[in-house]
N, C-alpha and C positions, 0 to 999 in steps of 0.2 A: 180605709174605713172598715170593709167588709173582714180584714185580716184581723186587724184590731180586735173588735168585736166577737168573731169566732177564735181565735186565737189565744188573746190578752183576754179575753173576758171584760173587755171595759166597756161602759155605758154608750151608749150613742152620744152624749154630752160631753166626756173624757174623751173618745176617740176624738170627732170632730174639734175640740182645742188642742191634739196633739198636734193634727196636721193642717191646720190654719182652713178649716172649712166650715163657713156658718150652716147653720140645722136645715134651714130653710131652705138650702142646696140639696142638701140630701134626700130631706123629704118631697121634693118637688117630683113629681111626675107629669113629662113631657106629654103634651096632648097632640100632638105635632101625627098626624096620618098618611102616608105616603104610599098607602097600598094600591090605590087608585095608580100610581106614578109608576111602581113596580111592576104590575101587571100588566099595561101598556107597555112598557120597554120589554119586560120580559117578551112578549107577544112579539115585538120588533124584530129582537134577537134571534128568534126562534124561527122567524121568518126570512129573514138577511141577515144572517150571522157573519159575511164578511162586511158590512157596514162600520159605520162608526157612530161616535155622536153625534155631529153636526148633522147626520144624512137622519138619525131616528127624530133630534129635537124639532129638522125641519119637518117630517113627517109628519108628527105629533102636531104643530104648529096647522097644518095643512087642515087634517084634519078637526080642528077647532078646541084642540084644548088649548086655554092659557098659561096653563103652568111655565113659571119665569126660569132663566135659561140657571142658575146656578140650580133650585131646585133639583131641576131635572137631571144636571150634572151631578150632584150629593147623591141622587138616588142610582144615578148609573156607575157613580162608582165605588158603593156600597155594595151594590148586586156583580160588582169588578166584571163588567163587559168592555174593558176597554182589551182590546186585542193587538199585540204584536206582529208587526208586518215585517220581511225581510225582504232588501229591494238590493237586487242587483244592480250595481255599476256598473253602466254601459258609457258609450262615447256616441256624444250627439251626431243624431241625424244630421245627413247633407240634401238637402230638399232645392233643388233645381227654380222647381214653381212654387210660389208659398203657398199654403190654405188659405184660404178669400174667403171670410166669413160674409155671408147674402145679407143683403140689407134691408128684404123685404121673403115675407113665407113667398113660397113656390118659385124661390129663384134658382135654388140648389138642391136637388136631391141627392141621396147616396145610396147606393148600392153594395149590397154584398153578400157574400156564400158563406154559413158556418156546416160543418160536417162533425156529424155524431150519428151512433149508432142506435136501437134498440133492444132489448134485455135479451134477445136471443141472438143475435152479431148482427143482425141485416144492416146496413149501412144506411143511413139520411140523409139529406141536405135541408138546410133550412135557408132562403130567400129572407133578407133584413132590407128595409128600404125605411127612409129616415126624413127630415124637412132639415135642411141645413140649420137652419135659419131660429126657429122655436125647436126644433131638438126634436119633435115629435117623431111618432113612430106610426111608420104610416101602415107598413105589413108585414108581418115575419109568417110565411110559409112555408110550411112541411110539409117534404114530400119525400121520394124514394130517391127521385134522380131531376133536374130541372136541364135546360134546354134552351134555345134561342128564343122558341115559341113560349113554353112557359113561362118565362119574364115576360114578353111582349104582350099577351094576354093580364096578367098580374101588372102589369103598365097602363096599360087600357081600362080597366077599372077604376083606377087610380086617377086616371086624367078624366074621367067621366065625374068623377067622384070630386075632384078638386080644381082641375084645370088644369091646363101645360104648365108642368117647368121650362125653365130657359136653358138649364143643363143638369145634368146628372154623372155623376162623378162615381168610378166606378176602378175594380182593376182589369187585367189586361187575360182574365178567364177567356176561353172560347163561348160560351153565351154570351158574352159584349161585345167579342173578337168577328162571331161569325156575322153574315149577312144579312139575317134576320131584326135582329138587334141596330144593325146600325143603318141596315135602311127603313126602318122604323122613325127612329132619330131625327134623319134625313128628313123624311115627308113631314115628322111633325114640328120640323123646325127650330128639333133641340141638339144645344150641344154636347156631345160627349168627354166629359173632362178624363181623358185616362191616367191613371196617377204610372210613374216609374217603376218596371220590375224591380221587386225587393224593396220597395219604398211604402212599407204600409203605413208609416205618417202622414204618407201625403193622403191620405183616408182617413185621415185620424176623427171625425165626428163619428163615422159610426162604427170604427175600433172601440173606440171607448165605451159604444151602446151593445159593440158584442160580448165584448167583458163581461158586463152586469148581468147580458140576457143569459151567458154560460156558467156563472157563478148561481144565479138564483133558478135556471130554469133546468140547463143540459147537463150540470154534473152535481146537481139536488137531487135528482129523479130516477128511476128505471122506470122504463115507458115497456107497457105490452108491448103495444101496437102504435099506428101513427096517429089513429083518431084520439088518444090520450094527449100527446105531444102537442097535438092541432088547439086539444079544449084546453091545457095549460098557458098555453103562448098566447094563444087568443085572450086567457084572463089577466096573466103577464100586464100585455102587452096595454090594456085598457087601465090598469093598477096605475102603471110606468108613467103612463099622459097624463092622467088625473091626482096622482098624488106623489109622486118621484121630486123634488124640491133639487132643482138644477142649480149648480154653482152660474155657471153662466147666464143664468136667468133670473138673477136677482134672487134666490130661493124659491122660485115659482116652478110648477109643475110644466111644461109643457101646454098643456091647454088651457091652463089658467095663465101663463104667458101671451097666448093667441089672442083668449077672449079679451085681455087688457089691451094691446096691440090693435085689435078690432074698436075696444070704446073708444079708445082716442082718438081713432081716425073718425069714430061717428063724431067726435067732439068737435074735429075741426071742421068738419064739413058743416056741420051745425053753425059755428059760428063765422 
């Protein structure tokens, strides 16, 4: 039409019987707004740009918009966020013990060490502890160097704060290995599930929580110092339980998983 017209010089009434399109197509202007939907995703993007759409629309979802799932997908890929992933070919793990997913909160915890440095080289460790069970994320601590004693103190909290687990599952580091750690364990009557050297599947809940936390938090960033790193992770980390929409948890966030877990149990007890 627009060729026609600029081109051919022909009417709008000519063009449109040339190419079999009534007037009232042409003249039609879409009312249709979708800025509200762009700007949200955008926002998404910008935020967890290795995401996808199922992880933004649950997001979105989470936080209380309704907009219906094609909607949201026309606008995402309009604004073309869909992103290319390249996945290496490997050969399946041989796993000895299987993963036993907990069938109640505080049956399993998990443990583990990620290492990263600060914008001037000093080296970090950051402490990830996890709830098997709702996916939650109970502490990630940054520090310079951690230790037998600094888990078992960062444990202690943790059991004050929620109760004993029945085990914790962890790998085969010298702060698990040493005697601090496991006569800890010991007294509090928990077991230590140690997964196989070089078997970091058999960890695999909270592999998967380091992933995300090192995608969005440890190689997003250059940290001055560690009290940066500490007030990131801390906000991370409160984000991740309240609004993170878990495949495994029916698209529920982690503490919107719990508190549901929680009514039902008031329901039966109720009734």
């Amino acid at each position: 039409m627009q060729y026609l017209m600029e081109e051919k010089k022909v009417s709008v009434q000519q063009a449109c019987r040339v190419v079999n399109l009534p007037r009232s197509q042409w003249y039609y202007k879409s009312k249709r707004d979708d800025h509200e939907v762009e700007v949200a995703l955008q926002e998404l993007a910008d935020l967890l740009p290795t995401r996808g759409f199922d992880n933004y629309f649950g997001r979105l979802r989470s936080q209380g918009y309704t907009w219906n799932r094609k909607r949201v997908l026309r606008v995402y890929r309009t604004l073309q966020l869909p992103i290319r992933r390249k996945r290496k070919r490997r050969l399946p793990a041989s796993i000895k013990h299987p993963l036993v997913l907990p069938i109640t909160i505080n049956r399993t915890w998990s443990a583990d060490f990620m290492h990263d440095s600060l914008e001037y080289g000093r080296r970090i460790r950051v402490l990830n502890i996890i709830d098997d069970y709702s996916r939650e994320a109970l502490r990630i601590e940054a520090d310079y160097s951690h230790s037998g004693e600094s888990v078992v103190r960062i444990l202690n909290e943790l059991v004050w704060e929620r109760g004993i687990p029945q085990a914790i599952r962890v790998d085969n580091g010298p702060e698990f290995r040493g005697n601090t750690f496991t006569h800890w364990c010991k007294e509090m009557n928990i077991n230590i599930l140690f997964i196989q050297p070089g078997k970091p599947m058999q960890n695999a809940y909270i592999e998967r929580f380091n992933r995300l936390f090192r995608e969005d938090v440890l190689d997003a960033y250059l940290f001055e110092d560690l009290e940066q790193l500490r007030k990131l992770s801390e906000e991370w980390r409160e984000d991740y339980n309240l609004n993170h929409p878990h495949s495994r948890l029916n698209g529920l966030s982690p503490l919107n998983y719990r508190n549901q877990i929680n009514l039902n149990l008031s329901s039966l007890n109720v009734s």
